[in-house]
N, C-alpha and C positions, 0 to 999 in steps of 0.2 A: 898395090897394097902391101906389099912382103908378105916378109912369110910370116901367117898370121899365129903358127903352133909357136914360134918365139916369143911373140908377143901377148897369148895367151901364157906362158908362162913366166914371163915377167910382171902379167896383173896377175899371176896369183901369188908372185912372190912378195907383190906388192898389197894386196887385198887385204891382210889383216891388219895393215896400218894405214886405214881409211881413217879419216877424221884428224889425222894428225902432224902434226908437222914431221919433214926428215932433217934432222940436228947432226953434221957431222961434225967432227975433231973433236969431243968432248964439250961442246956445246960453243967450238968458234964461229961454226958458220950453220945459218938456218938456208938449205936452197926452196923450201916452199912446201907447201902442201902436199901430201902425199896425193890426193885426190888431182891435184894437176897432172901429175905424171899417168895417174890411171888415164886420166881425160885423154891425154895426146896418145895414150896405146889405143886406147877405146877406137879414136879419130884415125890413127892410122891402120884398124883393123877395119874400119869401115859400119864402126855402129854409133854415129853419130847423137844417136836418142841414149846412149848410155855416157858418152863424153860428154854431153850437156849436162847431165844430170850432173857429173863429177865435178865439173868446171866452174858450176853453182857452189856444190860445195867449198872449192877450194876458196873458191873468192870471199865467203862466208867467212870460215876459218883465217884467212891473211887478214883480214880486214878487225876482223875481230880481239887479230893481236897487233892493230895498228900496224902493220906495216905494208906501207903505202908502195913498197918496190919489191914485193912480192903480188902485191894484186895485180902492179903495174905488169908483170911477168906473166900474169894468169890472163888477163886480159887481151894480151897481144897472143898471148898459144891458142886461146879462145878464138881470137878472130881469123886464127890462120885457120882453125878446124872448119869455122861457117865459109869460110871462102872459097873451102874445097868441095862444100855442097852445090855450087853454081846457082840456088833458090834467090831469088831476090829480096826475099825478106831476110834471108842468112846474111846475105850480102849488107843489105840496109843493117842490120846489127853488128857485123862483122866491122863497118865503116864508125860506128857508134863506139864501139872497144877501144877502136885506134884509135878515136877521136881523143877520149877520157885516158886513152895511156900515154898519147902523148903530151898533155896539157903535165897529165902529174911525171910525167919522165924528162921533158923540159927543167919543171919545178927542181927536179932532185937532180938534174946535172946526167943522167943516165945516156951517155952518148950513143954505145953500143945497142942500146934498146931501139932510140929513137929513131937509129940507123935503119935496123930492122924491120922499124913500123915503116918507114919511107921506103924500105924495096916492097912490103909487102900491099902497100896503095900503089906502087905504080905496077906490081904484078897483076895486083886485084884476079879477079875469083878464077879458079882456074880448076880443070875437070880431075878428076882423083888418078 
């Protein structure tokens, strides 16, 4: 798990910019939802029922500003988090994520994505 007193203080460095996207270089690049990022600290501190929650959010918010390769991003960090639950229905979701990220990251040309979702089906679920 690491060391989880880092990663408690990068969600709290991160905690008041829930809901919103993070905009660097003066608005060149959007890398995603702030709430993604909480989700993978959540998931690599080991509280999976709070990364869920965030990972909804995040995908709410991409989606909502149309864009389709930031959800595509949220959907694949989503399915690495359920994968590390080893539950079967995690898993059956987890395969669902990749399924829908890769259909829309084919679409958009996303090579390094798609790369990513094909190590992480043939790692499939694996214990934390």
């Amino acid at each position: 798990m690491g060391d989880t007193h880092l990663l408690d203080q990068l969600a709290t460095a991160l905690a008041p910019y829930t809901g919103q996207l993070i905009v660097a270089g003066w608005g060149f690049g959007c890398l995603g939802a702030t709430d993604r990022y909480l989700a993978m600290l959540a998931a690599a501190g080991g509280r999976l029922s709070d990364a869920e929650r965030y990972f909804e959010s995040a995908l709410v918010l991409e989606q909502s500003v149309d864009s389709a390769p930031l959800a595509t991003r949220t959907r694949v960090s989503h399915a690495r988090a359920l994968l590390t639950s080893g539950v079967a229905d995690d898993v059956r979701r987890a395969t669902q994520q990749l399924e829908t990220a890769a259909i829309t990251a084919r679409r958009l040309g996303m090579a390094s994505v798609l790369q990513e979702i094909e190590t992480l089906r043939i790692t499939g679920p694996h214990d934390k």
